[in-house]
Each structure stands twice: as structure tokens, then as C-alpha cells.
N, C-alpha and C positions, 0 to 999 in steps of 0.2 A: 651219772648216766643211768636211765631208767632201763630197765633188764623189758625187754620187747615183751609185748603179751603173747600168750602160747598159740600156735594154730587150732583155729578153730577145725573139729572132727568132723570129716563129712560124712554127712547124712548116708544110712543105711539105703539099701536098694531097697526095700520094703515099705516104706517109706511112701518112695514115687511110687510105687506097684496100686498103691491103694486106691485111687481115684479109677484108676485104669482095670482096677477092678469090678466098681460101680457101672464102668462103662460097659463090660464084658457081660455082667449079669444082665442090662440091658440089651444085650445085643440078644442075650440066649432069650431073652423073652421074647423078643420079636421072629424070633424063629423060632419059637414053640406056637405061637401065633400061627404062623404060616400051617405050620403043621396041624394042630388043632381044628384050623377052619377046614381042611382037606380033607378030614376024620369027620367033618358034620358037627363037630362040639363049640358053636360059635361063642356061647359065652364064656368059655373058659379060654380060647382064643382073645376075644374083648378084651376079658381082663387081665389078660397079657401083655396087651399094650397098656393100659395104664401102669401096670409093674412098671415097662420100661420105661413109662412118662418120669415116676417118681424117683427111680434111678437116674433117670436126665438131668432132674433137676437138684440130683444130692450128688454127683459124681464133681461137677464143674465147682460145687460151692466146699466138698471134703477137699480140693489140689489148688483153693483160695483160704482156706484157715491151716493148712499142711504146709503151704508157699510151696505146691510142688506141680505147680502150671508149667508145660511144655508143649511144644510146637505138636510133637507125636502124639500129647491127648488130645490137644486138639483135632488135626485128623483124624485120629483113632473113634473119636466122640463122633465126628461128623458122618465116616463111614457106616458106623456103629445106628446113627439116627434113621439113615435112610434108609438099612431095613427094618427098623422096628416103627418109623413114622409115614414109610415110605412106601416099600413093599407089601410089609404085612397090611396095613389098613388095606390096600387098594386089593392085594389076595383075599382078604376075609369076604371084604364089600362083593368081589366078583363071584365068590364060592357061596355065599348065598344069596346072591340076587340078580345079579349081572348078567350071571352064566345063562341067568334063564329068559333074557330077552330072545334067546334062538327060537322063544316057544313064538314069537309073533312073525320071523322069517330067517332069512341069512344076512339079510343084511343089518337086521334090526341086531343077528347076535353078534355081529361084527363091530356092530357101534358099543355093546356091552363091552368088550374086552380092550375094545380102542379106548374108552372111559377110564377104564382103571388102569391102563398101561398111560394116558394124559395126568391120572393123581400121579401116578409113582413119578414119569418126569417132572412134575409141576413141584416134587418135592425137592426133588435132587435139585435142580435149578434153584428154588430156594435156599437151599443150604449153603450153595456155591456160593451165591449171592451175598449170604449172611457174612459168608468167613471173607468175602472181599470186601467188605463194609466195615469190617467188625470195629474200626477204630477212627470211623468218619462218621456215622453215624451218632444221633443222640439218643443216650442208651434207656432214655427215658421209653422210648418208643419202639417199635418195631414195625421194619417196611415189607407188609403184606402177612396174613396169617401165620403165624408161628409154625413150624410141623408138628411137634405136638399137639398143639391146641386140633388143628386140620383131623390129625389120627385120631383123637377124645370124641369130635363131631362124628367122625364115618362109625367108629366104634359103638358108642355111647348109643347111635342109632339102631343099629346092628341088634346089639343087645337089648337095651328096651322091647323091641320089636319082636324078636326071639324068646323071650321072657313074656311075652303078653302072647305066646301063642301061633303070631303070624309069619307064613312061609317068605321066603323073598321072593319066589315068583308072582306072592301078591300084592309087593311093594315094590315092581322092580324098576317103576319109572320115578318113584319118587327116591328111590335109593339112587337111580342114573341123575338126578338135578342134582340131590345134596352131593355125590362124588366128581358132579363137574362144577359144582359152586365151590366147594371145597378146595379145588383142587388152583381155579382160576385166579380165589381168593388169598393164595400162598402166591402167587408170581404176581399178583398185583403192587400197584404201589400205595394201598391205605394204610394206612396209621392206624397202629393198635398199640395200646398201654401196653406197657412189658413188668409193669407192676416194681420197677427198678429204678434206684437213684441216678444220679450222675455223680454225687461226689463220693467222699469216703466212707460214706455211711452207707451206701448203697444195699448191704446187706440188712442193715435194720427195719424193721418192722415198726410203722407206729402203731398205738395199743387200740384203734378201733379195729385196723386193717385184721390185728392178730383175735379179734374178737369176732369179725365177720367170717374170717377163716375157722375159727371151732364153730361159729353158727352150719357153714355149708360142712361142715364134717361131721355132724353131728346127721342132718339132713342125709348125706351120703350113705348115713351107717343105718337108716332108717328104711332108704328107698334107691340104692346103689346106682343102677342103670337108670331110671326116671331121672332122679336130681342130676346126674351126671350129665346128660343130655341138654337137659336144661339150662344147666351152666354152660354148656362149649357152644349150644345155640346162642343163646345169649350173647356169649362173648366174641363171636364168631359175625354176628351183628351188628356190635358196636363200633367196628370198623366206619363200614360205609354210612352208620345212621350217622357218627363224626363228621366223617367226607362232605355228608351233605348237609350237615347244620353250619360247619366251617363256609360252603360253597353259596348256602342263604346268608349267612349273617358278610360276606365279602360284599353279595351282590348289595346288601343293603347299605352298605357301606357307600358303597359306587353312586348310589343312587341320591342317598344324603345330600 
């Protein structure tokens, strides 16, 4: 008779702590965010959200090579998103640019602060949305603007903008489109690459993907807020310019 193999030790709390710590650092970011834009310092607010992009995207991938994915980082992550992807963008956008549609009357500044209180739910719905999807969906894709990607756009603009000089009371209508394209474009239902597999490999990179990636990080490190912009523009695009190359090439079909 074979002598039983010994029990395996369970894992240290420390352990699980780890991802859930990724998520926290991202939480403090977007709440130095909020803080930041209130103080006038928008670009150091900006780049607080992107902190907590990159912690977004390193928290959920450290508690898949740890095997220490749980129900509570899941919530935990999601709570954690909507203010750093959620609140803060839509506080920054309002504290410099929004707030100042009051200068054209009361109701024009009332449409300001209904704009950015539309990003911040348009978020939170999205997220809702994401975590009831999460395992119907094809993971290849994502249904309607990502929040982070959403928060890199309002940001990314923010900053640019701020860095070249100009006030938001003298962008304050094209800041009011991109926070309600932004925000319409995360509850929508277009299809956006999620840059992820579907099978077990879903983590790997192929070696162009990982060559185009140091190309735009090299660009980043050259021209931070510019290239930044440019990219979540971009990306932010490629949704619907899909939508409606899918929505010609059907029609052409039909017509065949």
C-alpha cells in the first residue's frame, strides 16, 4: 500500500494580498487625481490616471500567474476602476473646463457638470456591464469603449492641452464633445479589439505586437501627453470606423 502524499501547505495570506495591492495603489492614484485637479495641477492629476491605467492592467495579470483570482478582487478592482477611470477623469475634465461653461450662462453651466456627472455614470454602467458579461462574451473583443481607454482620452486631452499652454475655458466645448463622445462611446455596443486571446495563450504576445509596443514607448518617452493622445484618439476611433466598414461590407453583401 502506497503511503498517501503529504498535504499540500496553504498558501500564505500574503500571497493573495498582492494583486489586491496593485489594485489599492490604483485606487490612491485616482484619488490623488481628484485631488490634484482641485489644486489646479492638472497634469500631475493626468498622470495619475495613467499610473492607475498601468496598475489596472498589472493587478488582474500578477492574481493570473499567482493563481490568486478571487470574487473580492474582482469587486475590489471594479470599485477601485470607477474612481480612478470614472470619477476622476470626469472631476479633472470638469475642474478645467467644464466648470467654465457658467461663463456663457446657467444653464450652459449646468449642461457642464450634467456632462461630467453623464462620464462618471456612463462609466460605472460600463463596468456593471463588463462584470455581467464577463464569461459570455468573446474575450477577443470588448463591448463599448473600455474605461480606461475612455479616462487615457479625457486625460491625455487635458494634458496635452495644459502643456501647450491653453486654459479650458478656451476649450470648453470641445472638451464638453470629447467628455460626451467619451462617455456615450463606453455604454455603447461597438466592438473594440481588447488586444487578448481567447485560448490559453491569451497572455502572450506575438513578436510584432511586442515590437510595436516599444515603438509607441519609446514615442511616449519622447512626447508623453502628445503621443498619448494620439494613441486613445486613435483607438477610441477604431471602434465605429469597424462598425461601419462591417455595416458596408454586409450591405454589400446583401446587394451581391
Amino acid at each position: 500500500m502506497q503511503p498517501s502524499a503529504p498535504p499540500s501547505r496553504p498558501r500564505g495570506r500574503g500571497i493573495y494580498l498582492l494583486p489586491n495591492l496593485f489594485t489599492t495603489g490604483g485606487l490612491f492614484a485616482g484619488f490623488y487625481a481628484i485631488i490634484a485637479a482641485t489644486q489646479g495641477r492638472f497634469d500631475d492629476a493626468c498622470i495619475a490616471i495613467f499610473v492607475a491605467a498601468i496598475l489596472d492592467g498589472i493587478d488582474g495579470r500578477v492574481a493570473r500567474l499567482t493563481n490568486t483570482q478571487s470574487e473580492f478582487g474582482v469587486q475590489y478592482d471594479s470599485l477601485a476602476d470607477l474612481i480612478s477611470f470614472g470619477l476622476a477623469p470626469a472631476l479633472v475634465m470638469y475642474h478645467w473646463a467644464l466648470s467654465a461653461m457658467r461663463l456663457d450662462g446657467v444653464t450652459a453651466g449646468k449642461v457642464g457638470w450634467v456632462v461630467a456627472f453623464l462620464y462618471a455614470a456612463c462609466a460605472a454602467l460600463r463596468l456593471a456591464r463588463f462584470n455581467s458579461q464577463v464569461n459570455q462574451v468573446d474575450k477577443r473583443w470588448f463591448i463599448g469603449l473600455a474605461s480606461p481607454a475612455a479616462a487615457g482620452l479625457v486625460a491625455s486631452l487635458v494634458w496635452t492641452c495644459f502643456a501647450l499652454g491653453y486654459e479650458g475655458a478656451q476649450l470648453r466645448y470641445l472638451a464638453l464633445a470629447v467628455t460626451a463622445a467619451a462617455a456615450l462611446l463606453m455604454v455603447s455596443r461597438v466592438r473594440y479589439f481588447s488586444f487578448k486571446g481567447g485560448g490559453p495563450r491569451s497572455d502572450r504576445m506575438p513578436f510584432l505586437a511586442v515590437v510595436v509596443v516599444l515603438a509607441v514607448l519609446a514615442a511616449i518617452a519622447i512626447d508623453p501627453p502628445t503621443v498619448l493622445l494620439a494613441v486613445t484618439a486613435v483607438y477610441a476611433l477604431t471602434g465605429p470606423a469597424y462598425a461601419g466598414w462591417r455595416r458596408l461590407r454586409r450591405g454589400g453583401r446583401e446587394s451581391a
